[in-house]
Steps between C-alpha positions, in 0.01 A plus 500: 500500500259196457626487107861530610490201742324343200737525231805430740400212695495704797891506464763810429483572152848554541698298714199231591506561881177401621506733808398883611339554132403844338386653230781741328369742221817513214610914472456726363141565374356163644110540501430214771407224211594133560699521216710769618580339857651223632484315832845489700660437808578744784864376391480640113287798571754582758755467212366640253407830680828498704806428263769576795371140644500303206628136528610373207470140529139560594447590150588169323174445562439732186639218241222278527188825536652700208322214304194592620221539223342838686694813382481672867685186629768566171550862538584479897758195412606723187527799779705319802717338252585813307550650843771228596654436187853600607508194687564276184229210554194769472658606170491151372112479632467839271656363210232181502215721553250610263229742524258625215541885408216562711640333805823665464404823498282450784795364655738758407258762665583477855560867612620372835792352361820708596632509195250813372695748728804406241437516099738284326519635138675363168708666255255654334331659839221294484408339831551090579262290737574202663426214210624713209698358230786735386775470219869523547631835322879442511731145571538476890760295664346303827742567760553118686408294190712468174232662256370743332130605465479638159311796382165429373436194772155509679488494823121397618348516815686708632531621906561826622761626794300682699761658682667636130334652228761422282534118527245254429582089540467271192571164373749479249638161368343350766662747774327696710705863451445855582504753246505852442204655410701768243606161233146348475206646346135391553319244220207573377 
């Protein structure tokens, strides 16, 4: 805990609060390291661990710590703001950040997220995570706007609706949009 009070300046890695202060080991598979904890406030951990109480303008906080150098600090940011990207500003937060390979797919582990009890899967049957990037496979027209995404337009980063294994949320020409999982298929 010593090295954690260290490396944060005794502040939330998260949101910077200064007050009630605790270690949190990142899930799944955490093996107690430094490097694989951060130090938060009551107020995150009570977030994280509790997503019926989230507040969303707490989380703002996470555009100035997603810049953080240490990867356990990136992949909780990554984590929060993948978990409240319907909300439009997180999305835009998503779309900035970038993690390494390694990073992300520490990131993208998370087994407590809700979204493992559904399996969103492409075309093809093969299964999309959170982050993906997927091709168009047929012209869609994007009910409320006066275009058409064409087939054979990536759509990176993508988010998925927890609540329905067939859609998954994308920007397209700069338009946040939901999609059908059944006309996109994943990129390799």
């Amino acid at each position: 805990m010593t090295d954690l009070h260290t490396r944060s300046g005794s502040n939330c890695e998260l949101c910077a609060s200064t007050d009630n202060l605790s270690a949190y080991a990142i899930p799944p598979n955490n093996n107690g390291s430094t490097e694989q904890s951060l130090l938060i406030c009551d107020i995150c951990n009570d977030q994280i661990n509790n997503p019926e109480k989230i507040d969303l303008n707490h989380w703002r906080c996470l555009n100035d710590s997603m810049w953080s150098q240490v990867p356990a600090v990136q992949v909780m940011a990554w984590r929060m703001l993948t978990r409240l990207s319907a909300e439009g500003w997180p999305q835009d937060l998503l779309d900035m950040l970038y993690l390494d390979e390694q990073t992300l797919a520490w990131a993208m582990s998370d087994s407590t997220d809700d979204e493992d009890s559904v399996v969103h899967k492409d075309s093809n049957g093969a299964v999309l995570n959170a982050g993906d990037t997927v091709t168009l496979i047929k012209d869609l027209d994007v009910k409320g706007t006066s275009f058409t995404a064409k087939r054979g337009t990536a759509v990176r980063n993508i988010s998925l609706v927890a609540s329905n294994e067939e859609h998954i949320e994308g920007r397209v020409n700069g338009t946040q949009i939901v999609i059908l999982t059944k006309f996109v298929k994943r990129a390799n």
